[in-house]
PyMOL commands that place a pseudoatom at each C-alpha (Angstrom):
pseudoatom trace, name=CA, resn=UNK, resi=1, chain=A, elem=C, hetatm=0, pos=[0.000, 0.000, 0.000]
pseudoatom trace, name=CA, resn=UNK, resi=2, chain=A, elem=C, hetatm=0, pos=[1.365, 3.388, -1.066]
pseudoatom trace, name=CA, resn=UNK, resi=3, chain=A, elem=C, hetatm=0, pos=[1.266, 6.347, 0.966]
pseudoatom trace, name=CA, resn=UNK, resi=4, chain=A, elem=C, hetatm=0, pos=[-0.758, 8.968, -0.318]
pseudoatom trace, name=CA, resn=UNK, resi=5, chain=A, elem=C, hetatm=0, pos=[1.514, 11.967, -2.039]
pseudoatom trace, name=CA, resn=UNK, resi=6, chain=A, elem=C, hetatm=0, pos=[1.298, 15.156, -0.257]
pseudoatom trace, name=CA, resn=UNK, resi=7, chain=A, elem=C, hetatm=0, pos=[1.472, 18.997, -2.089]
pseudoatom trace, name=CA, resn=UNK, resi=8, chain=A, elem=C, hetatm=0, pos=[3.616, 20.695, 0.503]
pseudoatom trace, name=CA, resn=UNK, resi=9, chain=A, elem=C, hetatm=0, pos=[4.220, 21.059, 4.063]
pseudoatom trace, name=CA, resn=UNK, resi=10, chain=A, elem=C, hetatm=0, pos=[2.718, 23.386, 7.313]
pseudoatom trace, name=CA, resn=UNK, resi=11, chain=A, elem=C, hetatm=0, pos=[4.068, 23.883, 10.187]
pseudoatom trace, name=CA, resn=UNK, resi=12, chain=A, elem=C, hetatm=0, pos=[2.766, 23.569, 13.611]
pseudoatom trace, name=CA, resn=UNK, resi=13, chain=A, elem=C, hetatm=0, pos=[3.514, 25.290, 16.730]
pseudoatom trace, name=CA, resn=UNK, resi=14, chain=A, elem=C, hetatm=0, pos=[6.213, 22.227, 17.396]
pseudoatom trace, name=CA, resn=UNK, resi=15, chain=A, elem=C, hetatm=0, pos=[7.823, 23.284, 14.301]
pseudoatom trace, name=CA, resn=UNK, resi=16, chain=A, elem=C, hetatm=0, pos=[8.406, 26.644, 16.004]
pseudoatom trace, name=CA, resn=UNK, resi=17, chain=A, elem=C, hetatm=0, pos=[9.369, 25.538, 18.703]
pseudoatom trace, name=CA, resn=UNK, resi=18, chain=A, elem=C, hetatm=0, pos=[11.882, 23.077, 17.496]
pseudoatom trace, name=CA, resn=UNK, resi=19, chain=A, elem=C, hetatm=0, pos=[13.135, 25.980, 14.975]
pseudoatom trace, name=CA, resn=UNK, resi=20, chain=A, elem=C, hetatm=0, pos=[13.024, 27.834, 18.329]
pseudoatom trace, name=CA, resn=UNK, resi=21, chain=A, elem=C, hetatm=0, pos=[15.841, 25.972, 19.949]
pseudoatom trace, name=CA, resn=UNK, resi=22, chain=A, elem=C, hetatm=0, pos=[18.298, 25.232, 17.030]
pseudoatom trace, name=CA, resn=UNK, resi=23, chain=A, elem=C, hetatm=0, pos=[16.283, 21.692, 16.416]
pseudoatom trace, name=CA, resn=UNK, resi=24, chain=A, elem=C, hetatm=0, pos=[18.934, 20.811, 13.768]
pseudoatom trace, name=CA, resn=UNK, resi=25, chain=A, elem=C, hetatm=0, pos=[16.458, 18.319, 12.223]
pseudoatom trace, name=CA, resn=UNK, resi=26, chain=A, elem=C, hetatm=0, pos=[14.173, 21.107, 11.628]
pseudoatom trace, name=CA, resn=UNK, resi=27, chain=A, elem=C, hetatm=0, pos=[16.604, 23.421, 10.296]
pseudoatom trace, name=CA, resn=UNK, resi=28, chain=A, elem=C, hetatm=0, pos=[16.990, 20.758, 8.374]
pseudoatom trace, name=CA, resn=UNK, resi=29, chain=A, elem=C, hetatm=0, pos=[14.132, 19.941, 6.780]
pseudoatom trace, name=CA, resn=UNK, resi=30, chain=A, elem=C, hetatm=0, pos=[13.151, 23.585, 6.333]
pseudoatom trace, name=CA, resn=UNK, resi=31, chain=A, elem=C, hetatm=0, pos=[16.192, 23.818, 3.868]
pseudoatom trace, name=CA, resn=UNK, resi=32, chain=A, elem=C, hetatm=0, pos=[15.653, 20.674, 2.188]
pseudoatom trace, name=CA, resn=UNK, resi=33, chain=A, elem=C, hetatm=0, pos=[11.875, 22.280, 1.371]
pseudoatom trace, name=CA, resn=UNK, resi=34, chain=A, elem=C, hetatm=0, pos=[13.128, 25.186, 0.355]
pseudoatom trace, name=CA, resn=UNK, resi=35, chain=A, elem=C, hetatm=0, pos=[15.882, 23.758, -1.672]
pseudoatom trace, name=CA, resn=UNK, resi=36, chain=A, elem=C, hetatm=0, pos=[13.282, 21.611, -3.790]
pseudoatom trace, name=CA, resn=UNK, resi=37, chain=A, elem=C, hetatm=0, pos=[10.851, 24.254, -4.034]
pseudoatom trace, name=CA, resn=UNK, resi=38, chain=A, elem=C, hetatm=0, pos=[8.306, 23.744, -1.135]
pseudoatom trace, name=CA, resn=UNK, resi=39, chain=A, elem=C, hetatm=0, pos=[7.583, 26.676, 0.812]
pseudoatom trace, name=CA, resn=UNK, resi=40, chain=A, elem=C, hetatm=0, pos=[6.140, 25.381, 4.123]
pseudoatom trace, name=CA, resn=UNK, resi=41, chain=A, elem=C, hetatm=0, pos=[2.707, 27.272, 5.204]
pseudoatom trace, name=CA, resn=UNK, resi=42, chain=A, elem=C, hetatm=0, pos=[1.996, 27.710, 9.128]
pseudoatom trace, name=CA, resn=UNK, resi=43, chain=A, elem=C, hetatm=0, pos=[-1.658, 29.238, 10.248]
pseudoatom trace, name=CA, resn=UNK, resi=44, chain=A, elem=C, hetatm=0, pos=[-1.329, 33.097, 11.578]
pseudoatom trace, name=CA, resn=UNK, resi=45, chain=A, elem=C, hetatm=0, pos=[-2.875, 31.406, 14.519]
pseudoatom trace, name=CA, resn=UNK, resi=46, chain=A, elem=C, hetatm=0, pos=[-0.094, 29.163, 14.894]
pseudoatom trace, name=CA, resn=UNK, resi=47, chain=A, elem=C, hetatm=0, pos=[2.391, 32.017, 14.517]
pseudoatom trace, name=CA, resn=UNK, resi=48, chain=A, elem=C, hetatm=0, pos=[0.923, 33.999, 17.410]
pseudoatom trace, name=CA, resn=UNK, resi=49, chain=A, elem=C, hetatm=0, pos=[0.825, 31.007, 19.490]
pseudoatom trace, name=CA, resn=UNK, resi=50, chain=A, elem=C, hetatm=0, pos=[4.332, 30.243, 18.574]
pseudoatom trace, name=CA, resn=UNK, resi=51, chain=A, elem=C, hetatm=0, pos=[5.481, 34.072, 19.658]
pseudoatom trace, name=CA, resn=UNK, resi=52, chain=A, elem=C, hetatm=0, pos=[3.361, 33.820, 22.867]
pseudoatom trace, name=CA, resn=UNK, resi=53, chain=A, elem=C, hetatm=0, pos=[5.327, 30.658, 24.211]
pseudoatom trace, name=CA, resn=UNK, resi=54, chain=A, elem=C, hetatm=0, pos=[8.323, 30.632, 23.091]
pseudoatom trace, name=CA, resn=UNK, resi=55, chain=A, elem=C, hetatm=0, pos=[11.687, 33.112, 23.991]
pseudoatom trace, name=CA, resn=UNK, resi=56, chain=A, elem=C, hetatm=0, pos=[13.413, 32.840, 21.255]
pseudoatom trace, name=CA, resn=UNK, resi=57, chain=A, elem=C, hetatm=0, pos=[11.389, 35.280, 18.568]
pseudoatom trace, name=CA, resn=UNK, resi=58, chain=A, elem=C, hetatm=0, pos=[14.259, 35.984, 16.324]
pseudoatom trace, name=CA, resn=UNK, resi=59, chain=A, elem=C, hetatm=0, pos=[14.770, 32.239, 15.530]
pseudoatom trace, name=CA, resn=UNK, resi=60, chain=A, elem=C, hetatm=0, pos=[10.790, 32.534, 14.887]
pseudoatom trace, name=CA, resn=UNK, resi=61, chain=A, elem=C, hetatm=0, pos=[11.194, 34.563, 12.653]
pseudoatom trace, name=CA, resn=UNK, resi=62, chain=A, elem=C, hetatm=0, pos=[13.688, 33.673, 10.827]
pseudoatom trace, name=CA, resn=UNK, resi=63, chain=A, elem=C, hetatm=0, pos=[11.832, 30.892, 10.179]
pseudoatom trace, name=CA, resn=UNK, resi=64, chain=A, elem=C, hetatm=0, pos=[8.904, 32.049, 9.349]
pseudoatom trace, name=CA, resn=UNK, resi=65, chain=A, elem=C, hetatm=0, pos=[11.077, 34.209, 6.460]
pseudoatom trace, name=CA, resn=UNK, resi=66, chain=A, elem=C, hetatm=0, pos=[11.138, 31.258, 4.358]
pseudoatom trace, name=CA, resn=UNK, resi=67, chain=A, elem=C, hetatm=0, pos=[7.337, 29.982, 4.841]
pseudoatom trace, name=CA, resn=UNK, resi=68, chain=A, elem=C, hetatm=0, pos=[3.683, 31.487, 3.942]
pseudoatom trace, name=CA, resn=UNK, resi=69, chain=A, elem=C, hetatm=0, pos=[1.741, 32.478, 6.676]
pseudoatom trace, name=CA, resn=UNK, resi=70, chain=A, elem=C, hetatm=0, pos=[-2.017, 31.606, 6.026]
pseudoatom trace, name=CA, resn=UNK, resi=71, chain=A, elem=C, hetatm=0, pos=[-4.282, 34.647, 7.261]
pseudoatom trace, name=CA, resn=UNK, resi=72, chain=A, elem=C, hetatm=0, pos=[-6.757, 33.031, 10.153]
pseudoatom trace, name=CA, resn=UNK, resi=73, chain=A, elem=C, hetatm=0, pos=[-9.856, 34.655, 8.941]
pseudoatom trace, name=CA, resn=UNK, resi=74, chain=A, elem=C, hetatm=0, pos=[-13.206, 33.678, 6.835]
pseudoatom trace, name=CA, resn=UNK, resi=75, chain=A, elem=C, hetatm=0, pos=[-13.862, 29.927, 5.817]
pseudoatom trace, name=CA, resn=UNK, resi=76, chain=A, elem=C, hetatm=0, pos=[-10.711, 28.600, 7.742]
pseudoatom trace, name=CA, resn=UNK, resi=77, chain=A, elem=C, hetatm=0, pos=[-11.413, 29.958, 11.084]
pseudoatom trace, name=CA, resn=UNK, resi=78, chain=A, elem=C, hetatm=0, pos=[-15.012, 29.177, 10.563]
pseudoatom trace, name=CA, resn=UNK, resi=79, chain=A, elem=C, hetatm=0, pos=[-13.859, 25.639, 9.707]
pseudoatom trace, name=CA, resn=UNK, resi=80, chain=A, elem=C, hetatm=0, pos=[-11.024, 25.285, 12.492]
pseudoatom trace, name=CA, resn=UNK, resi=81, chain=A, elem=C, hetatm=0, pos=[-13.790, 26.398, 15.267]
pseudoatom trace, name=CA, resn=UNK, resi=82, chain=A, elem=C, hetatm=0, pos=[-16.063, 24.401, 14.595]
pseudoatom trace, name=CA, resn=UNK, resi=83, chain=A, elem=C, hetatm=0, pos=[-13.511, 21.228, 14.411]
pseudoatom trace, name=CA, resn=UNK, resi=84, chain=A, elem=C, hetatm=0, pos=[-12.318, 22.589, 17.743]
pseudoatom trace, name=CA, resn=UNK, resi=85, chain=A, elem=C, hetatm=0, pos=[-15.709, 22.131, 19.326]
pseudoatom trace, name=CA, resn=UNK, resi=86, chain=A, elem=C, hetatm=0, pos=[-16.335, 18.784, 17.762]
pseudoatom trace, name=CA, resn=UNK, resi=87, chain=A, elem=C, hetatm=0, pos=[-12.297, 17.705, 19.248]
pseudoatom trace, name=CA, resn=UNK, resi=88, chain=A, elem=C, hetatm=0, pos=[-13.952, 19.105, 22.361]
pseudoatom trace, name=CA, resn=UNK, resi=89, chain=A, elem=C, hetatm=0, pos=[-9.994, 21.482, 22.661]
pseudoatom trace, name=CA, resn=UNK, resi=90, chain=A, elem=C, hetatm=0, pos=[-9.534, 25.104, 23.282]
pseudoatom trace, name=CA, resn=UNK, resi=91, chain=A, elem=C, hetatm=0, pos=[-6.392, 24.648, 21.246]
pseudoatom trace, name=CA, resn=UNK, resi=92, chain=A, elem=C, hetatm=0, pos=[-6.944, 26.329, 17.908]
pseudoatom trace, name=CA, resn=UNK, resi=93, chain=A, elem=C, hetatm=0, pos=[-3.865, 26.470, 16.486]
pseudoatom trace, name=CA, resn=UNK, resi=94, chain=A, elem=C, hetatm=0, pos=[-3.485, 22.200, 16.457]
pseudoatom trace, name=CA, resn=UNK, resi=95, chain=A, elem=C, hetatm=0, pos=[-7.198, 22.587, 14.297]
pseudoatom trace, name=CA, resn=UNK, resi=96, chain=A, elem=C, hetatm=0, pos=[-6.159, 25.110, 12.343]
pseudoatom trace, name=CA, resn=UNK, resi=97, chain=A, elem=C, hetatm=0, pos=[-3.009, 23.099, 11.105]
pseudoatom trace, name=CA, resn=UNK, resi=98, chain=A, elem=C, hetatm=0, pos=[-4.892, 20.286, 10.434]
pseudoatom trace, name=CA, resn=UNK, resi=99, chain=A, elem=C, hetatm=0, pos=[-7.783, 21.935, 8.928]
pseudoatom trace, name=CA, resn=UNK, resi=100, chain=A, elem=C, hetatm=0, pos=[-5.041, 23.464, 6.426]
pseudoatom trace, name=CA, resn=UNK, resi=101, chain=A, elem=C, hetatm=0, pos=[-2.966, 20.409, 6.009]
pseudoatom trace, name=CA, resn=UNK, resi=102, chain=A, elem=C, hetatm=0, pos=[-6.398, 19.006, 4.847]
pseudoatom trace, name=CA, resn=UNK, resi=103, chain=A, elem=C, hetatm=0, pos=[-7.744, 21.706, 2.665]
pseudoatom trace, name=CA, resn=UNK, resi=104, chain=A, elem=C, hetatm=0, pos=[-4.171, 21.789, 0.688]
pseudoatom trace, name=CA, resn=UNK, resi=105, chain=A, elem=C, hetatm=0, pos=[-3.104, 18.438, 0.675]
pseudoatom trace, name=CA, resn=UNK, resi=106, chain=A, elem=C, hetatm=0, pos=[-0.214, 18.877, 3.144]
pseudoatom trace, name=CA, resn=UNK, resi=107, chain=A, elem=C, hetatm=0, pos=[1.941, 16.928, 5.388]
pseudoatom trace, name=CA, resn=UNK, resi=108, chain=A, elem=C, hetatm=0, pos=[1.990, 18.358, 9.109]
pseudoatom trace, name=CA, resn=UNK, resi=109, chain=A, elem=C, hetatm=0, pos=[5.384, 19.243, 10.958]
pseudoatom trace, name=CA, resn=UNK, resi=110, chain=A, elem=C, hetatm=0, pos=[4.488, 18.998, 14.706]
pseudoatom trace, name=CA, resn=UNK, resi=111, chain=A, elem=C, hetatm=0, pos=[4.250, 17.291, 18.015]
pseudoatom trace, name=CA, resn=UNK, resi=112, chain=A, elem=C, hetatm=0, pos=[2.798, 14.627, 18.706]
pseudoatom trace, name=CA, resn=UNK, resi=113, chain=A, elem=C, hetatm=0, pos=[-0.479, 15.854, 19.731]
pseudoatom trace, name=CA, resn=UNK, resi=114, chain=A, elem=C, hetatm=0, pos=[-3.570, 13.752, 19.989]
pseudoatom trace, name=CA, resn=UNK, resi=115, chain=A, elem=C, hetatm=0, pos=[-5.972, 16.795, 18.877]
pseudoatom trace, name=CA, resn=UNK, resi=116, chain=A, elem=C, hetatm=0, pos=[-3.601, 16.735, 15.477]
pseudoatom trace, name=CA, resn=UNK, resi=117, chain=A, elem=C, hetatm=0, pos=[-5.335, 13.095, 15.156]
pseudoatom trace, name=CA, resn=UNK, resi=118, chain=A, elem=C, hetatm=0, pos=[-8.534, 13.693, 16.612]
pseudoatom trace, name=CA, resn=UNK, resi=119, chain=A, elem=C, hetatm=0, pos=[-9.532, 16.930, 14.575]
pseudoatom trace, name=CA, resn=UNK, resi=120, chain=A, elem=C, hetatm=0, pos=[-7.796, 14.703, 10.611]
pseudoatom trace, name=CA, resn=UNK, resi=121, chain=A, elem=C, hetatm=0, pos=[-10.309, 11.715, 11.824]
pseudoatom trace, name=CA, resn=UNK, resi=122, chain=A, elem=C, hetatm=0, pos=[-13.186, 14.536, 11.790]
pseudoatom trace, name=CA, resn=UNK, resi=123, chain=A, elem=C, hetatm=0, pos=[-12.117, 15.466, 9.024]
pseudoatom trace, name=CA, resn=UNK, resi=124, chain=A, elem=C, hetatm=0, pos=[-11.832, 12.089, 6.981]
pseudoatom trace, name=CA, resn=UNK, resi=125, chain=A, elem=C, hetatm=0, pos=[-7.948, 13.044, 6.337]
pseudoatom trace, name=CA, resn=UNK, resi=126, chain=A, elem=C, hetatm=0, pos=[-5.013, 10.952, 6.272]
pseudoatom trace, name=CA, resn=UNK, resi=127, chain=A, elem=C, hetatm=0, pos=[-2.957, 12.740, 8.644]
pseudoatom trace, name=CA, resn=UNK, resi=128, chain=A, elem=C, hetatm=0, pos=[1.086, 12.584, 7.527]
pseudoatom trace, name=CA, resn=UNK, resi=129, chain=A, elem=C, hetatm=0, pos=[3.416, 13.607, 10.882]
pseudoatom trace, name=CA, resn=UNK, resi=130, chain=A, elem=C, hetatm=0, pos=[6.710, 14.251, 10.971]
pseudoatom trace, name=CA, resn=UNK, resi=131, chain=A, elem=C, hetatm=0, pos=[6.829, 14.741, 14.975]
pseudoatom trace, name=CA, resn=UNK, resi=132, chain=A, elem=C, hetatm=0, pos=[9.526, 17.083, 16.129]
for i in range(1, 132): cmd.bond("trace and resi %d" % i, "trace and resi %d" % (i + 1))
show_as sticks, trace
zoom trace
């Protein structure tokens, strides 16, 4: 059995985090996307969240230099709140990823959350983690 291909890559707030604190792996990976022509996409959502809890803004940033970030407004939110009330989580920024991963085909760059698997079962999508 074949996994199914994926379009690109977003980032959730692990991703940050991990970019956060030098993760090498996700340094990593962020070139290799870059490199082949990928430019990872992370929820505005997930990019407040990300400034909120973490110290280390600048590595944020940089980053977030070499992604899209998806304005959290209109069908998406719509969309990510209501998954968020059917995960029964507060935690908007785990829907929101998945909610975009789904809607564009994407593989997810996260933690290991069980929302992120909750909220792509809701969804009827065949969540693809790389956990960081």
């Amino acid at each position: 059995m074949s996994a199914t291909r994926r379009e690109g890559l977003v980032y959730g707030l692990g991703a940050l985090h991990a970019a956060a604190r030098g993760d090498r792996m996700m340094w990593s990976l962020h070139r290799a996307a870059l490199s082949n022509g990928i430019v990872p996409v992370v929820p505005a959502v997930t990019v407040a969240e990300g400034f909120r809890t973490e110290a280390r803004g600048d590595r944020i940033g940089e980053l977030l230099a070499g992604t899209e970030v998806e304005p959290f407004a209109g069908d998406a939110a719509r969309r990510s709140g209501e998954l968020a009330a059917r995960c029964d989580t507060s935690d908007l920024s785990a829907v929101a990823v998945v909610e975009l991963a789904e809607r564009r085909n994407c593989a997810v760059v996260a933690q290991r959350q069980p929302v992120l698997r909750t909220a792509a079962t809701l969804l009827g999508h065949e969540l693809v983690l790389y956990a960081v």
